[in-house]
Structure formats: structure tokens, C-alpha cells
C-alpha angles and dihedrals in degrees: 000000000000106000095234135204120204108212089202100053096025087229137137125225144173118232135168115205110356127038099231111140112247081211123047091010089233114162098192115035095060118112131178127243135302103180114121101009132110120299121252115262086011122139134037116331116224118275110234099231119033121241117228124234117224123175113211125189110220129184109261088247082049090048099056091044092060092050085050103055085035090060091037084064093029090235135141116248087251091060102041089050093044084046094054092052099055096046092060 
């Protein structure tokens, strides 16, 4: 059973296979359900210019340095390395 709207009649309905309005009989102007979905326009919005993943393999001592000056500039890895490259 789709919980169904009809935007004609302004009615919900449950049906269980075809969207025709119970009410009004209308084929066209059903639409399924909206409640508890996600809100229009919610979530992150696309970045411009897509980042690049890299995988690097660092000693274990390299490593936790890297946490460590990460956490001194309270900075992700990403930025403190981004950071890093365009100061050089």
C-alpha cells in the first residue's frame, strides 16, 4: 500500500498498485508521499570543484606527528597538508 496526494482534489489516499485518485478519479495529478523523507533542498550542497582523493603510506612515528601538528592548528589532515603545499 503508497500512501498517495492528489494534487486536484488536495486528498490522501491509500492504494495499493495504480495512482488514480479514489476521489476525484484523477490519473495524472497523484503523487506519492513525502512524509518522513528528506526535506527539499536539505543536505550538502556540491562543491564546485571536486577534491581528489590520494592515499599516502607514512611510517607509524610520521603518522602521529602528523596527527599532532593536525590537532596544534586544529586542522584536518586534508587542510594542513593543503596548507603546507601552498605555502612552499
Amino acid at each position: 500500500m503508497k500512501e498517495l496526494h492528489c494534487k486536484k482534489c488536495d486528498n490522501w489516499t491509500q492504494h495499493p498498485d495504480d495512482a488514480k485518485c479514489e476521489w476525484c478519479g484523477s490519473l495524472d495529478t497523484v503523487t506519492t508521499s513525502t512524509r518522513g523523507g528528506a526535506r527539499k533542498g536539505a543536505g550538502r550542497k556540491p562543491r564546485t570543484i571536486k577534491r581528489k582523493s590520494i592515499t599516502v603510506r607514512l611510517e607509524p612515528q610520521d603518522a602521529d606527528r602528523l596527527r599532532e601538528l593536525c590537532s596544534a592548528e586544529d586542522l584536518s589532515q586534508a587542510n594542513w597538508i593543503a596548507k603546507q603545499i601552498r605555502i612552499n
